[in-house]
C-alpha positions in Angstrom: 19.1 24.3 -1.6 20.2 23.2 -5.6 22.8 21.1 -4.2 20.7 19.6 -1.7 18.3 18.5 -4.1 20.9 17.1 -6.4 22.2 14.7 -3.4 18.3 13.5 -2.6 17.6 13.2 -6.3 20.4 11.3 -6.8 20.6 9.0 -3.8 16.5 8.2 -5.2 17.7 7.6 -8.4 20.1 4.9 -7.3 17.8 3.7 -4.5 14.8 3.2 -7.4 16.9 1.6 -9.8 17.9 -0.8 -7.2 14.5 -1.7 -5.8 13.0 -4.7 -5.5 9.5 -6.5 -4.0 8.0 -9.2 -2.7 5.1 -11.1 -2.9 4.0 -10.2 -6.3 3.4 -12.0 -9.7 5.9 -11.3 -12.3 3.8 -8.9 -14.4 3.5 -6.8 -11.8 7.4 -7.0 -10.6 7.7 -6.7 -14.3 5.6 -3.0 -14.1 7.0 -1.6 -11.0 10.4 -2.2 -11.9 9.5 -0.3 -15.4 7.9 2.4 -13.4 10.6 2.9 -10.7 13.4 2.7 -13.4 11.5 5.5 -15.5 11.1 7.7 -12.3 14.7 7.4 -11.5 16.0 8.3 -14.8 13.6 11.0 -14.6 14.3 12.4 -11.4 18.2 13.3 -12.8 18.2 13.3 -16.6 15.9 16.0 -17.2 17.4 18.6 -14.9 20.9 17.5 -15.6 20.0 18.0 -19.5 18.5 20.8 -19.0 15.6 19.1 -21.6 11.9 19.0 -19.7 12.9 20.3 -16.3 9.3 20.5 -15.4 9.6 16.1 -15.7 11.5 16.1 -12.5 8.9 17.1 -10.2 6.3 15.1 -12.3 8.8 11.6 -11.8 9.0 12.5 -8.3 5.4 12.9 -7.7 5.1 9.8 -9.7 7.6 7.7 -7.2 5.6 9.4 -4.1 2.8 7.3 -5.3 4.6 4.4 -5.9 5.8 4.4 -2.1 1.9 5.1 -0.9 1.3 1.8 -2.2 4.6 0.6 -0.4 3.7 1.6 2.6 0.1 0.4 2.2 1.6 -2.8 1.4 4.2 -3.1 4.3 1.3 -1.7 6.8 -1.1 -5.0 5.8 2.4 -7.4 5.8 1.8 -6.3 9.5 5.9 -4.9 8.8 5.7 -1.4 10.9 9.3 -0.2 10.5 10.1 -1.1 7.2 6.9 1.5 6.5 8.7 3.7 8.2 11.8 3.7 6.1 8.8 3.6 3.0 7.9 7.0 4.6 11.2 8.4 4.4 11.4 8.0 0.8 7.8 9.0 0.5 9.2 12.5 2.0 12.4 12.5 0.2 10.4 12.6 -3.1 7.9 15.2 -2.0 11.1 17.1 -0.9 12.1 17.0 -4.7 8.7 17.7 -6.6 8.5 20.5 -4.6 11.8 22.4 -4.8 12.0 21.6 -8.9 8.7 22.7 -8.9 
């Protein structure tokens, strides 16, 4: 189950600090990227450091809630399947909250 977690921690980790988005102002492009870059170094560093373990869960919860507002976005762009691939990260970071919980 560890190792599991490691692969889905990491592959969010790369997949966050690689996002993007569309259709916002640059403040808020500006925000998200600072939130999704601090989730992603906090979904590895902390465990891997063994500093603040319990900040892993807490950065993935905090990235579930970024994707709830991804998929609410891609649901009123009228974009079904990308939602769906919103969802499967949605899970992935539930997955992680709740096994370094």
């Amino acid at each position: 189950m560890d190792t599991a977690l490691w692969i889905v921690a990491g592959f969010l980790a790369v997949a966050y600090a690689a996002g993007w988005v569309l259709d916002f102002g640059p403040g808020a492009v500006k925000a998200i990227g600072a939130v999704e870059i601090a989730g992603a170094v906090g979904l590895v560093l902390p465990a891997l450091l063994d500093l603040g373990p319990v900040l892993v869960p807490l950065a993935a919860l905090g990235l579930a809630l970024v994707m709830v507002g991804a998929v609410v976005v891609r649901i009123r762009r009228h974009e079904p399947l990308v939602a769906l691939l919103d969802l499967g990260y949605l899970a992935l970071c539930v997955f992680v909250a709740i096994g370094r919980a």
